[in-house]
C-alpha positions in Angstrom: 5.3 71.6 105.1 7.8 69.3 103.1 10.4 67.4 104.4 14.2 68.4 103.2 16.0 65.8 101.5 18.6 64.3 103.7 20.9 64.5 100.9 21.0 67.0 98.1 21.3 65.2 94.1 24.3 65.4 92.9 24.7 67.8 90.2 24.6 66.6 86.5 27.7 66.2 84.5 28.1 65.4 81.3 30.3 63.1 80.5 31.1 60.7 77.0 33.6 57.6 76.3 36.0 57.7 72.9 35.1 55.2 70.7 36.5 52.2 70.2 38.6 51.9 67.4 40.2 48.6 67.9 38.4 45.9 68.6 40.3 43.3 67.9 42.9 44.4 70.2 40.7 45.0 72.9 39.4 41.8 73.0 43.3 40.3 73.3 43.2 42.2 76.5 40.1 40.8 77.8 42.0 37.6 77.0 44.9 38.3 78.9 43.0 39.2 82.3 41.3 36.0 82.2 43.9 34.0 81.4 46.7 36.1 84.0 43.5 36.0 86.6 43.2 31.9 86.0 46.8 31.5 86.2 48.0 33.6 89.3 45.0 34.5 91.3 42.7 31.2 90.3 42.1 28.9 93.3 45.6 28.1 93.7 47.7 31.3 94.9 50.9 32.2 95.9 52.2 35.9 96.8 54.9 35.7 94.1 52.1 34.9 91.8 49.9 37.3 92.7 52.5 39.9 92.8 53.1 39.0 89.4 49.6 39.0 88.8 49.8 42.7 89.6 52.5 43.3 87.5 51.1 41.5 84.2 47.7 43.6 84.8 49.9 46.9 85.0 51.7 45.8 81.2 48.1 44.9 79.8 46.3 48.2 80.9 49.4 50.0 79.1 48.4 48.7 76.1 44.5 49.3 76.1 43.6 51.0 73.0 41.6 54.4 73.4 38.1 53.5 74.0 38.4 50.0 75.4 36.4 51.0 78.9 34.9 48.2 79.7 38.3 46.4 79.1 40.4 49.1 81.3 37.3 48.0 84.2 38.4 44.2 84.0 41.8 45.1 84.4 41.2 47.5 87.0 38.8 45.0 88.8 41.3 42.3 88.4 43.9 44.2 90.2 41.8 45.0 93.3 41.3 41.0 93.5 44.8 40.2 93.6 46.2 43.1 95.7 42.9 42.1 98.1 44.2 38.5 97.9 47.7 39.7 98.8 47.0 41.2 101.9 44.7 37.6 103.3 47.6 35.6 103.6 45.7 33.0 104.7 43.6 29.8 103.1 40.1 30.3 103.7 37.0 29.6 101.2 37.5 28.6 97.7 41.2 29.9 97.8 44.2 28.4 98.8 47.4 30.1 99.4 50.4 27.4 99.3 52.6 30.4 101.2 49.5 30.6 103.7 47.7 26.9 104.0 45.6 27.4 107.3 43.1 29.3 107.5 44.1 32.5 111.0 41.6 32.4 113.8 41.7 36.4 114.0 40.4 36.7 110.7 37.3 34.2 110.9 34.0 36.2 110.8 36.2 39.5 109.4 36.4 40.5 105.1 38.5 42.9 104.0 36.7 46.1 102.3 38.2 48.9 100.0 
C-alpha cells in the first residue's frame, strides 16, 4: 500500500521575466522607496505621511521600466508596510505614531496579517 499525498503538486508553468533594459533607471526607483520608506513610514509616522507614503509608491511603480522585478517587489513590499502601519494607529515597538502615541490595550498580544 502507499499513502496518498495530502496534497496534489501543483502543476508546472512556465513562466520568464522581460529583461531589463534600463538599469540605471531602475536603480533611481530602488532609491526612491528607501528614501520615501525613511521619510514617511521610518520610526517616526504620522497617517498623513504614510498616506503619502502610499501615494509616492503608486507614482514610482508607474514609472518602473519593463523588466525591473525585483524593483516593482520593493515597491510593492513597501506599500503593504505602510497601508499595514495605517491601519495600527497606535505606538507600539520600534514605531511611533505622533497621531497615535500610546500604545491600545486591545491590541497587546494581537499582529495584523494579510
Amino acid at each position: 500500500m502507499t499513502a496518498e499525498p495530502l496534497v496534489a503538486d501543483p502543476p508546472l508553468v512556465r513562466w520568464s521575466a522581460p529583461m531589463l533594459l534600463d538599469r540605471g533607471a531602475a536603480q533611481v526607483a530602488a532609491d526612491d522607496v528607501r528614501r520615501v520608506m525613511w521619510d514617511n513610514a521610518g520610526i517616526d509616522r504620522t497617517a498623513d505621511g504614510l498616506r503619502d507614503c502610499v501615494k509616492l509608491l503608486d507614482g514610482i511603480a508607474a514609472r518602473l521600466p519593463t523588466g525591473a522585478t525585483e524593483e516593482a517587489n520593493m515597491v510593492e513590499t513597501a506599500r503593504l508596510i505602510a497601508e499595514a502601519a495605517l491601519l495600527r494607529q497606535e505606538s507600539r515597538g520600534g514605531h511611533f505614531r505622533r497621531d497615535f502615541p500610546r500604545p491600545k490595550r486591545k491590541w497587546r498580544d494581537r499582529h495584523i496579517e494579510w
